[in-house]
Wavefront OBJ file of the C-alpha trace (Angstrom):
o trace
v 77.784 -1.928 -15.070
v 74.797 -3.107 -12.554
v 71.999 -0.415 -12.650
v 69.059 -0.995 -10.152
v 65.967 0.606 -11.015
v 63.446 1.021 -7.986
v 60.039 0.812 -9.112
v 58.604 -1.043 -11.878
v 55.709 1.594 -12.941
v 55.368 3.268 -16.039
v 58.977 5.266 -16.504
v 60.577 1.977 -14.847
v 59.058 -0.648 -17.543
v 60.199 2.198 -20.050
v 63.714 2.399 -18.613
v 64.197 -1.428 -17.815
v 63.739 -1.877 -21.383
v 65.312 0.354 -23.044
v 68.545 0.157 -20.977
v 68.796 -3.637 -21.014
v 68.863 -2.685 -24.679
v 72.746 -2.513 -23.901
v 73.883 -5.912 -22.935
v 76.499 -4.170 -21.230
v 74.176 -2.695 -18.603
v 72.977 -5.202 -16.327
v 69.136 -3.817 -14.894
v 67.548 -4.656 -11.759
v 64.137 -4.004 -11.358
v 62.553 -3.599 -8.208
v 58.771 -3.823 -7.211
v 56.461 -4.027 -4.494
v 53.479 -4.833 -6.093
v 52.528 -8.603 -8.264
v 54.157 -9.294 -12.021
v 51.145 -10.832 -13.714
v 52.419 -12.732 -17.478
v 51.000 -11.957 -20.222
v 47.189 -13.409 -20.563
v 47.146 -13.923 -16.758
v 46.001 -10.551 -15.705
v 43.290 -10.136 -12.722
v 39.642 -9.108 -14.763
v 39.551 -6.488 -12.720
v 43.156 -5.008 -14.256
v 42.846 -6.212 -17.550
v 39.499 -3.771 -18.910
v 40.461 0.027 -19.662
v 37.127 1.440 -18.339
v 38.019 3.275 -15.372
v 40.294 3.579 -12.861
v 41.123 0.543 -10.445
v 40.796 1.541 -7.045
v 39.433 -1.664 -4.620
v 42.687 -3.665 -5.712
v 46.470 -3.143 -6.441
v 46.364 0.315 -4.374
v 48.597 2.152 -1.923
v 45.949 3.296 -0.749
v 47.604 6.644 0.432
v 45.459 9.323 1.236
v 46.261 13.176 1.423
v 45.093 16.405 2.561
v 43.167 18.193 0.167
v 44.857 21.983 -0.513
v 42.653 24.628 0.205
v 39.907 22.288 1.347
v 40.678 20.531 5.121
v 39.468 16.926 3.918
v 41.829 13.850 3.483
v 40.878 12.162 -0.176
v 42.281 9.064 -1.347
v 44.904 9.440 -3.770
v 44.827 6.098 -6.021
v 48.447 4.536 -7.312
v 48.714 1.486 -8.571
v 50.563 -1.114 -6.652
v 51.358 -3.464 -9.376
v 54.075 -4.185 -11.969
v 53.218 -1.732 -14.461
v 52.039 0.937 -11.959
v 49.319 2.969 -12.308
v 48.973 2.544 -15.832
v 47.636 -0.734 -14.944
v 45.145 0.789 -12.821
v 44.391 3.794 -13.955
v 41.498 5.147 -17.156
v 43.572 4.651 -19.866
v 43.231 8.412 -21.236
v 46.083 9.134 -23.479
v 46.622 12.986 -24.108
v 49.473 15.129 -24.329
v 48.506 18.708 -23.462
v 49.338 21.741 -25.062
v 52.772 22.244 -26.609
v 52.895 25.830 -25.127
v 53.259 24.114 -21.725
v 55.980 22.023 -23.133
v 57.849 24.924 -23.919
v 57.469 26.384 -19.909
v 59.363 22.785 -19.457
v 62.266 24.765 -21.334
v 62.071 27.731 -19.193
v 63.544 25.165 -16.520
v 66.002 23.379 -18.537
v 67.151 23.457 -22.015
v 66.446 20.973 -24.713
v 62.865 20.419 -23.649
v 60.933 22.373 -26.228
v 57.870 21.400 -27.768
v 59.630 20.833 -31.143
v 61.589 18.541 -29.129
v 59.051 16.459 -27.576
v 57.094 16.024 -30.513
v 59.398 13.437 -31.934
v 59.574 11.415 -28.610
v 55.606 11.484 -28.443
v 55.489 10.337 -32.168
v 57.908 7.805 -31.494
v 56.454 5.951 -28.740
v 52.564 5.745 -30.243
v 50.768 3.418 -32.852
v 47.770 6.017 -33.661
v 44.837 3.721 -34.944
v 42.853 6.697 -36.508
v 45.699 9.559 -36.877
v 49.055 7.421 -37.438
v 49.349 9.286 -40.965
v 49.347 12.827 -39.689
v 52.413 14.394 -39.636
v 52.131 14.550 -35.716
v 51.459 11.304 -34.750
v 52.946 7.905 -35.017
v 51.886 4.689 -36.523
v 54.582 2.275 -35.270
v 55.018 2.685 -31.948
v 54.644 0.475 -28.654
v 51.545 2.075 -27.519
v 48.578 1.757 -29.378
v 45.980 4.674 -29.334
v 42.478 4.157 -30.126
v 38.961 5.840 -29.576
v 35.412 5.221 -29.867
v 33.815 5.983 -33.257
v 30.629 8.428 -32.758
v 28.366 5.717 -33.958
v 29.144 3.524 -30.880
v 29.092 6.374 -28.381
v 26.164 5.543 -25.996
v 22.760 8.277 -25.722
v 24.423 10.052 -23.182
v 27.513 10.609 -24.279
v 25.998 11.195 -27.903
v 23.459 14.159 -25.974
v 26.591 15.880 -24.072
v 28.556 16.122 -27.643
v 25.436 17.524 -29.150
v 24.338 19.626 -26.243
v 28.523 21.304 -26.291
v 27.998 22.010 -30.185
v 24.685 23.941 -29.650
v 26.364 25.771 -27.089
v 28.839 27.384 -29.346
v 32.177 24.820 -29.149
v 33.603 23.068 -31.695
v 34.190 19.402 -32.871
v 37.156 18.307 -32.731
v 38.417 14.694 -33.798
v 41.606 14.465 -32.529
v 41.931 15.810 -28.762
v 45.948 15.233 -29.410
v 46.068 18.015 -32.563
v 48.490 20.432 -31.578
v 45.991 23.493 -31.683
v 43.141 20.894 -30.132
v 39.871 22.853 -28.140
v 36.389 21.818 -28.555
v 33.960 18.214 -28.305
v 35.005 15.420 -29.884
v 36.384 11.392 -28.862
v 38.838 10.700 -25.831
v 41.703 9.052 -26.865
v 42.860 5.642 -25.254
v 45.747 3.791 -24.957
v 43.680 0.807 -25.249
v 42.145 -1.960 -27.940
v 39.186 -3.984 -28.129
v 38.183 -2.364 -24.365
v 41.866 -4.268 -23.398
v 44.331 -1.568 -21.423
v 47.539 -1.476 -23.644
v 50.779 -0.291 -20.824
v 54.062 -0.272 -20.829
v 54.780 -3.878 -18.704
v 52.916 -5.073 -22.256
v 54.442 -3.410 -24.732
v 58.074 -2.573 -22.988
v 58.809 -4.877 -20.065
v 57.441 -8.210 -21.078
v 59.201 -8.831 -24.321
v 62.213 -7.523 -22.159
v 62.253 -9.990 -19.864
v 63.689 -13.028 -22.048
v 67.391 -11.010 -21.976
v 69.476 -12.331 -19.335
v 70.770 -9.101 -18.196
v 67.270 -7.920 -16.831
v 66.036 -9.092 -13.673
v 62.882 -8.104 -11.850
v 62.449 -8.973 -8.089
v 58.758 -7.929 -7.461
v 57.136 -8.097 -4.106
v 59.814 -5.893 -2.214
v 59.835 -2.580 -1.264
v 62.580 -0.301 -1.774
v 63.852 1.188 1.433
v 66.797 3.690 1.245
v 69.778 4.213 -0.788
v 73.423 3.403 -0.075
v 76.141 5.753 -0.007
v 79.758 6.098 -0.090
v 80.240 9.257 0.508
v 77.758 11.440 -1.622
v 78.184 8.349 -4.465
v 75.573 5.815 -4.574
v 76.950 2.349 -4.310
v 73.766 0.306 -3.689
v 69.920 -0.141 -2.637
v 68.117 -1.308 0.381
v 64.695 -3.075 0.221
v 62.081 -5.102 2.670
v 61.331 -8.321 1.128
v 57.290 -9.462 1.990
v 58.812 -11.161 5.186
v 60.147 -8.229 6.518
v 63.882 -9.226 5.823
v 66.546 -6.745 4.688
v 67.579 -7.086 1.143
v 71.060 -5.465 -0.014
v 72.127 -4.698 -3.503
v 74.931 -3.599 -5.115
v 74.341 -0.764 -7.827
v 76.630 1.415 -10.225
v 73.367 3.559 -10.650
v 70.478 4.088 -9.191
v 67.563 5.192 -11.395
v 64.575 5.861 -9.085
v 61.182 5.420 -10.460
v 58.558 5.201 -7.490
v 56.408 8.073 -8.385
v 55.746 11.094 -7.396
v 54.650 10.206 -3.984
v 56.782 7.795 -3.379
v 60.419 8.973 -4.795
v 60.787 11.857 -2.678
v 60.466 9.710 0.206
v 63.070 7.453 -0.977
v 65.342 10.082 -1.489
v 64.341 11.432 1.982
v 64.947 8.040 3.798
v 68.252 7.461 1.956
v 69.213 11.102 3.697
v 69.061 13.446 0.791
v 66.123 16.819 0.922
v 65.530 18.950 3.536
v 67.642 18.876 6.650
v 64.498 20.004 8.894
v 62.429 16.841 7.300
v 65.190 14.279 8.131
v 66.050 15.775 11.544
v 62.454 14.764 12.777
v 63.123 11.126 12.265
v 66.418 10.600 13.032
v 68.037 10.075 9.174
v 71.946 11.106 9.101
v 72.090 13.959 6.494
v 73.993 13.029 3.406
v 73.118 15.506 0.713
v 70.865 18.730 1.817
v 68.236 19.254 -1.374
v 65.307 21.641 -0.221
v 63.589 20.954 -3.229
v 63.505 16.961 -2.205
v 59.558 16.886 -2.099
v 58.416 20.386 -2.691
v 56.441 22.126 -5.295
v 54.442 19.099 -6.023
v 51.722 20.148 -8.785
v 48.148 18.470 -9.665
v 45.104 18.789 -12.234
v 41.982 19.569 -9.529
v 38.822 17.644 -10.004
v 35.672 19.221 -9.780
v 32.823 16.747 -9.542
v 29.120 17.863 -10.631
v 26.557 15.330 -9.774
v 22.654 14.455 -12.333
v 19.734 12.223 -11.618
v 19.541 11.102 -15.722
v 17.222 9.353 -17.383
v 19.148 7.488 -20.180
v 20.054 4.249 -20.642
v 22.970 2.465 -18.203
v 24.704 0.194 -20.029
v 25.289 -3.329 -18.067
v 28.939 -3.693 -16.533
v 31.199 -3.951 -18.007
v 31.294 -1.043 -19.841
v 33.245 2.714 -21.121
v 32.786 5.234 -18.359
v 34.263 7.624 -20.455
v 33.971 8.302 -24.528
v 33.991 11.660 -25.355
v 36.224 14.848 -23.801
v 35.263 18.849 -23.381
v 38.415 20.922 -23.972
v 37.693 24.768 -23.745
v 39.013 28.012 -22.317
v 37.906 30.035 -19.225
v 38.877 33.582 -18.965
v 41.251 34.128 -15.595
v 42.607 37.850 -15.224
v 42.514 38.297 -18.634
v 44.505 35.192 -19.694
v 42.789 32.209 -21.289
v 43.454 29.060 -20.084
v 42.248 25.730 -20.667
v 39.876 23.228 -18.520
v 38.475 20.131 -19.173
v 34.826 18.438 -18.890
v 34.692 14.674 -18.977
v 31.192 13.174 -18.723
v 30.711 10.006 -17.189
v 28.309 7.213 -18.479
v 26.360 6.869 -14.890
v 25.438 3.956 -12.763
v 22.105 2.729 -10.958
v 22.693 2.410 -7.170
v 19.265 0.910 -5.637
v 16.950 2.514 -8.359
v 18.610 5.506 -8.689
v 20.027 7.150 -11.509
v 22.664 9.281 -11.337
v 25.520 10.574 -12.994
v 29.304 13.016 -12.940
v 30.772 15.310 -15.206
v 33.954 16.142 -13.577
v 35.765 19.247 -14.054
v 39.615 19.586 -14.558
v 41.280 22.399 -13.963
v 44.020 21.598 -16.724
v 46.192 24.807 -17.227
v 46.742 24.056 -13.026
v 49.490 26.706 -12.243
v 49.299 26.037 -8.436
v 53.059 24.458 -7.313
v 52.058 24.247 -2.954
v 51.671 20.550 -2.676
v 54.492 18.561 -0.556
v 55.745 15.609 0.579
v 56.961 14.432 4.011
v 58.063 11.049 6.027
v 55.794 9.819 8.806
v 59.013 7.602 9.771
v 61.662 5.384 8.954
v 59.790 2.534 7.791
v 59.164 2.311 3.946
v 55.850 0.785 4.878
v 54.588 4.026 6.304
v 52.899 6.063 3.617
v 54.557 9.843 2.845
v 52.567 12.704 4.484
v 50.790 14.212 1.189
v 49.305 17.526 0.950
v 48.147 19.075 -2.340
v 48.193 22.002 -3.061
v 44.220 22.151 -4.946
v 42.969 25.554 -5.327
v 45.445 27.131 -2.925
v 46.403 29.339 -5.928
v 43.515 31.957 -7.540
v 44.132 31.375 -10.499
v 42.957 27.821 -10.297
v 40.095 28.188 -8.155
v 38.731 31.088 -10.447
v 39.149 28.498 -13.272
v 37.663 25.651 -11.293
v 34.227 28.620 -11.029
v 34.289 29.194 -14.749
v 34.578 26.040 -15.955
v 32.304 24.937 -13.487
v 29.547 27.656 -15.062
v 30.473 26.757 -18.266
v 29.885 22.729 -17.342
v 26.504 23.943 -15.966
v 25.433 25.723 -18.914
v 26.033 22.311 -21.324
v 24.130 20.385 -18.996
v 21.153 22.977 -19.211
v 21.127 22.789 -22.954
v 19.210 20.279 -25.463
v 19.397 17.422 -26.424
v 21.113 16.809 -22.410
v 18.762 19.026 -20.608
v 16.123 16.814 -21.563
v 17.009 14.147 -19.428
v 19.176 15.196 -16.546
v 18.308 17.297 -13.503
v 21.667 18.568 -11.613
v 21.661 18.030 -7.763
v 21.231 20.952 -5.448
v 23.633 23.059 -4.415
v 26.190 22.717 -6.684
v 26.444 26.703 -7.569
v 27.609 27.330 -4.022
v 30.845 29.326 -3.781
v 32.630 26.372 -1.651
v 31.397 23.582 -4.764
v 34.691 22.967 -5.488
v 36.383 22.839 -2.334
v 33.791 20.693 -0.992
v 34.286 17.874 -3.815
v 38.086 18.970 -5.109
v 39.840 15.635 -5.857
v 42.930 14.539 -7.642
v 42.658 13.494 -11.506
v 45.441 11.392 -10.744
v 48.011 13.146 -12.498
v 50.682 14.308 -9.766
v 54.336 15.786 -10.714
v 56.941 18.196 -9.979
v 58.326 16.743 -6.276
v 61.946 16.092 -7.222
v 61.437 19.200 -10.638
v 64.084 19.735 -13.590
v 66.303 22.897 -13.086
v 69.223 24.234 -13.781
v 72.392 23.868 -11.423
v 71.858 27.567 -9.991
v 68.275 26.588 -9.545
v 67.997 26.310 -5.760
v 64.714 24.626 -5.823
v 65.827 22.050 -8.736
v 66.481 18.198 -7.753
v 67.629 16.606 -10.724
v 69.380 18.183 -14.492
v 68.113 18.005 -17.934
v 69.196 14.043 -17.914
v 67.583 12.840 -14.663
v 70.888 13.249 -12.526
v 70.257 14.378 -8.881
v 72.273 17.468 -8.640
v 75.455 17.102 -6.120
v 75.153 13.294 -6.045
v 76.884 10.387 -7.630
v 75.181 7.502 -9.494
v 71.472 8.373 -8.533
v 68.959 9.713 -10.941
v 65.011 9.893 -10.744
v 63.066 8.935 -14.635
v 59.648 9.877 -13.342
v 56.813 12.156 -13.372
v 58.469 13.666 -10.349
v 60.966 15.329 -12.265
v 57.819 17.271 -14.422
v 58.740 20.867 -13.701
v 55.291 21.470 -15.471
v 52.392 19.700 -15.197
v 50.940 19.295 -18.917
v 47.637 20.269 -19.623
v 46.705 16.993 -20.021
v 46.799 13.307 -18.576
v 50.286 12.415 -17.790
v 50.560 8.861 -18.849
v 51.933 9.692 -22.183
v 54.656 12.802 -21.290
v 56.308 10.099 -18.581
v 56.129 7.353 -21.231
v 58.355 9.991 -23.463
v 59.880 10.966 -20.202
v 61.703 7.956 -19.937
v 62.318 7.132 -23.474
v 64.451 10.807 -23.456
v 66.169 10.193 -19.941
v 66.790 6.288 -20.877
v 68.555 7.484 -24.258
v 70.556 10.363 -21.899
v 71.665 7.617 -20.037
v 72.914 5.600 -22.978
v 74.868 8.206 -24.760
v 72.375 9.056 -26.643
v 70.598 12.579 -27.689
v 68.112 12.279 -24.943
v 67.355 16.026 -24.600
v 67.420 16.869 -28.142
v 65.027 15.662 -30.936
v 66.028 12.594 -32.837
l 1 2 3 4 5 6 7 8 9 10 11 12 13 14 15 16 17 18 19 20 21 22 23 24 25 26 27 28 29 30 31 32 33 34 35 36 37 38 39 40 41 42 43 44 45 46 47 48 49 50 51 52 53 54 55 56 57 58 59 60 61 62 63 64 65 66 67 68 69 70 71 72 73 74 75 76 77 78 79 80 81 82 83 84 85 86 87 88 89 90 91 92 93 94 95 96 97 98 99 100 101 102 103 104 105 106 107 108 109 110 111 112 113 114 115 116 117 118 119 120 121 122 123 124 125 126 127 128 129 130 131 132 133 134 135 136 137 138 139 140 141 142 143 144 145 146 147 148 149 150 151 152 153 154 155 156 157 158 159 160 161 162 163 164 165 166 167 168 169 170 171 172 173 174 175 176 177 178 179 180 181 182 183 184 185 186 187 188 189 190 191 192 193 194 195 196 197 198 199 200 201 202 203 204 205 206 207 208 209 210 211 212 213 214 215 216 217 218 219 220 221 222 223 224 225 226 227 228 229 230 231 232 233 234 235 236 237 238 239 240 241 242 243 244 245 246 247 248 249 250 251 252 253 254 255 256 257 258 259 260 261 262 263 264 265 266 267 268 269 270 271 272 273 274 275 276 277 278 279 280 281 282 283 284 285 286 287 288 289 290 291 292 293 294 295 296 297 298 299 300 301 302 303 304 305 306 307 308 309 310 311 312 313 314 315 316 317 318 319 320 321 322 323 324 325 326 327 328 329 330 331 332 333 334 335 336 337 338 339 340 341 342 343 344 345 346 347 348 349 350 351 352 353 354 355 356 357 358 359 360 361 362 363 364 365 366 367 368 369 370 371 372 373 374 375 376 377 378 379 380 381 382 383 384 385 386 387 388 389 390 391 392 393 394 395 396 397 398 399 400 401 402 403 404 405 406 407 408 409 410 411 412 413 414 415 416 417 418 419 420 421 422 423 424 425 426 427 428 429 430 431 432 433 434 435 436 437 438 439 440 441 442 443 444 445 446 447 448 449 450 451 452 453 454 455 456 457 458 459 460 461 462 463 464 465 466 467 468 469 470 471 472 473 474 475 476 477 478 479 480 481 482 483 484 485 486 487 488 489 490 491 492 493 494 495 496 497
C-alpha cells in the first residue's frame, strides 16, 4: 500500500513516521520547502527565540477580519513547517475546550486527549506529575525565575501585586495566573518534530521524502483518489501513484489543495475553471484564529545582546464577557533598541477566540498562487469585548510597581479602534477543512481524518481543529496526528490508549 503524504510540516513529520512504522505501508512525503540534516540547520532556524519570518516563509498575507488591513500571516516553508519557524511555545489550552472538540465528534474528550498529550512530551520540570510525560519525543523546558531577565522578572512581580496568581506550570489542567512559558526547546535549541519524528525515520526504506516540490491537485477515479500531482522547482509536472492521500499542508494551504483537486464549494471552483468532483461547502470555511493585540513601552531596562529569549514568562487570566469568563493571554516581550530607542510589546491574545468567519479561496489554478485569506479577527463580540478587557487589564500591570517604574506606554493605545488598528494573527490558525459528524453539513473530514464522500483522501492537520484550543497549537496537532496516524493503522486512534 503506497500512501503519499503532501506536506512535510508538523502533522506530516508526525504521520510519515509513525505510518512507515508499518513496513507494509510505503510513505511518500512531499515538500516544497529545504530538508536540512541534522546539525546542518540555517542559524537563523536553529535558535527557539522567536518566530522566523525574513526566511523559509510563504509569505502569504491576509485580510485582517473586522479591520480592512492585509497583515502577513507567517508559515514556515521548510521541512518541518512552521515548527521550525515559529516561538517554540508549547501549551495545550484548557481541557474544557477539548471537550467542545467532542460536541463535533465523538471520542475526542479531554480524558481522551490527555493520554496522547502525555504520550508525545519529555517534561524537564513536570515529567512526574500525573499529567505530563517524561519519555516522550518532544522535550519541554522553561526558564528558571533566577535566569529570567529585569523585565521579565518586574512584569511577574508587577501581575502578583495586582491580585493574580503564580503559577508554575502554564500546562496544569486548572492553570490561570503568572508564572514560566513553556518551550519545546533545550539549551535555547528548537526541539520539532523533523528532529525527533522524521529524521530517525528516514533510514527505513519504505519512507521517501521528495522536498522542493509543490503539491498541485489530487487525482481521481471517480470520487476515489488514485494519485497526486506536484510542480517540481523547474516547473515540470510530477505524477504519483497513491492508495491514500493524507494531506498535511496547513490550514491555509489544504483547503486549497482540496479546492484545486475539485472538491469544496461549487461557486469557488466555478470561478476558475476546476471540473467539480465532490461538492463540500465546508472545503475552506469557518477558519478560526487567536487575535493579537499589540501594546507598545519606551522601557528603561536592560536589552540583552542578540541572541537572546524574547519571551520567558506568560499572563493567563479571565475577562468577564456577558457574564461568562473566559480566558486571554499577556505575553511580554524582552524589547529591542532601534537607533537609541527603547521600546518594547506586550501582546494580547484573545485565547477563548469563539469567532469561526475566516475563509479560504483560490486566486487560480496555479499552486504557486497564494489562497485568498481572510480572518475572521474580532468580527465576533465576544472577542472584541475580550480583546478591550484584557487589553485594560494588560494596562493596569504595566501601571503597577516594580514595571511602572520603568516603562511609559505609547499614546493612544486606550482608543476604542486599539485593537483593530494593530489585530494580528498569533499564528495559530485551524478549523478550514473541521471534524463533524456525517449529518454535519458544514463538516469536511470524520473522527479519523477521512474526507466525508471521498475515497482514499484524508487531511491530519490543524485544519481539521473544529476548536481552536485556548492555547498555542503546536502541541494539539503534534497529538493530532499521533491519534489520526494510529486511526489509520488499526489502531484506537479516537479513544485513549
Amino acid at each position: 500500500m503506497r500512501v503519499v503524504i503532501c506536506g512535510a510540516g508538523t502533522a506530516g513529520c508526525v504521520t510519515a513516521a509513525r505510518l512507515s512504522e508499518d513496513p507494509g505501508i510505503e510513505v511518500v512525503l512531499l515538500e516544497a520547502g529545504p530538508h536540512y540534516t541534522p546539525g546542518n540547520w540555517p542559524a537563523e532556524l536553529s535558535h527557539a527565540f522567536r518566530i522566523i519570518k525574513e526566511s523559509h516563509d510563504w509569505d502569504y498575507f491576509a485580510q485582517a477580519g473586522a479591520s480592512p488591513r492585509l497583515v502577513h500571516v507567517p508559515r514556515g516553508r521548510v521541512v518541518g513547517g512552521s515548527s521550525v519557524t515559529n516561538a517554540t511555545i508549547a501549551l495545550r489550552g484548557l481541557p474544557e475546550h477539548y471537550d467542545e472538540w467532542n460536541d463535533y465528534v465523538d471520542g475526542y474528550d479531554w480524558t481522551s486527549w490527555l493520554p496522547w498529550f502525555r504520550a508525545i512530551e519529555r517534561d524537564v520540570q513536570f515529567g512526574d506529575r500525573d499529567y505530563h510525560g517524561d519519555s516522550g519525543p518532544i522535550p519541554i523546558t522553561r526558564y528558571p525565575r533566577d535566569d529570567w531577565y529585569p523585565l521579565f522578572e518586574r512584569f511577574a512581580e508587577a501581575a502578583l501585586r495586582a491580585g493574580h496568581r503564580w503559577t508554575d506550570d502554564h500546562n496544569a489542567p486548572d492553570a490561570a495566573g503568572v508564572g514560566p512559558t513553556p518551550f519545546n526547546m533545550l539549551d535555547g535549541i528548537r526541539q520539532t518534530p523533523a528532529d525527533h519524528y522524521l529524521d530517525p525515520a528516514l533510514t527505513r526504506p519504505n519512507l521517501t521524502l521528495v522536498s522542493g516540490v509543490t503539491c498541485d491537485r489530487i487525482r481521481f477515479s471517480g470520487q476515489t483518489a488514485v494519485g497526486v500531482e506536484a510542480l517540481a522547482a523547474d516547473g515540470s509536472q510530477i505524477a504519483i501513484d497513491a492508495d491514500h492521500v493524507i494531506v498535511a499542508l496547513g490550514t491555509y494551504a489544504s483547503p486549497a489543495l482540496l479546492m484545486r483537486s475539485g472538491v469544496g464549494p461549487a461557486e469557488a471552483l466555478t470561478p476558475h475553471g476546476i471540473p467539480l468532483v465532490h461538492e463540500l461547502g465546508g472545503v475552506g470555511n469557518g477558519m478560526q484564529d487567536h487575535p493579537k493585540v499589540s501594546y507598545r513601552f519606551w522601557i528603561d531596562t536592560p536589552i540583552p545582546a542578540w541572541p537572546h529569549p524574547w519571551i520567558q514568562v506568560l499572563l493567563t487570566a479571565y475577562g468577564e464577557v456577558g457574564g461568562d469568563p473566559r480566558l486571554f493571554q499577556v505575553m511580554p516581550y524582552v524589547g529591542q533598541d532601534t537607533a537609541g530607542h527603547r521600546f518594547t510589546e506586550f501582546n494580547l491574545q484573545v485565547a477563548d477566540a469563539r469567532g469561526r468567519t475566516g475563509t479560504i479561496r483560490l486566486q487560480g489554478r496555479d499552486p504557486r498562487l497564494q489562497p485568498v485569506l481572510r480572518m475572521g479577527w474580532l468580527e465576533d463580540d465576544g472577542d472584541r469585548t475580550l480583546s478591550v478587557v484584557g487589553g485594560e487589564e494588560l494596562m493596569r500591570v504595566a501601571a503597577t510597581a516594580p514595571l511602572a517604574d520603568v516603562m511609559v506606554p505609547w499614546p493612544n493605545q486606550d482608543d476604542p479602534d486599539h485593537a483593530l488598528r494593530t489585530v494580528e494573527t498569533f499564528h495559530h490558525v485551524v478549523g478550514s477543512l473541521r471534524m463533524g459528524r456525517a449529518d454535519d453539513p458544514t463538516a469536511v473530514v470524520d473522527a479519523d481524518g477521512r474526507v466525508l464522500g471521498l475515497g482514499g483522501v484524508y487531511c491530519f492537520d490543524a485544519s481539521v481543529i473544529p476548536r481552536i484550543p485556548s492555547a498555542n497549537t503546536h502541541l494539539a496537532v503534534i497529538a493530532l496526528a499521533e491519534r489520526l496516524s494510529a486511526a489509520f493503522r488499526g489502531g484506537s486512534g479516537t479513544r485513549a490508549r
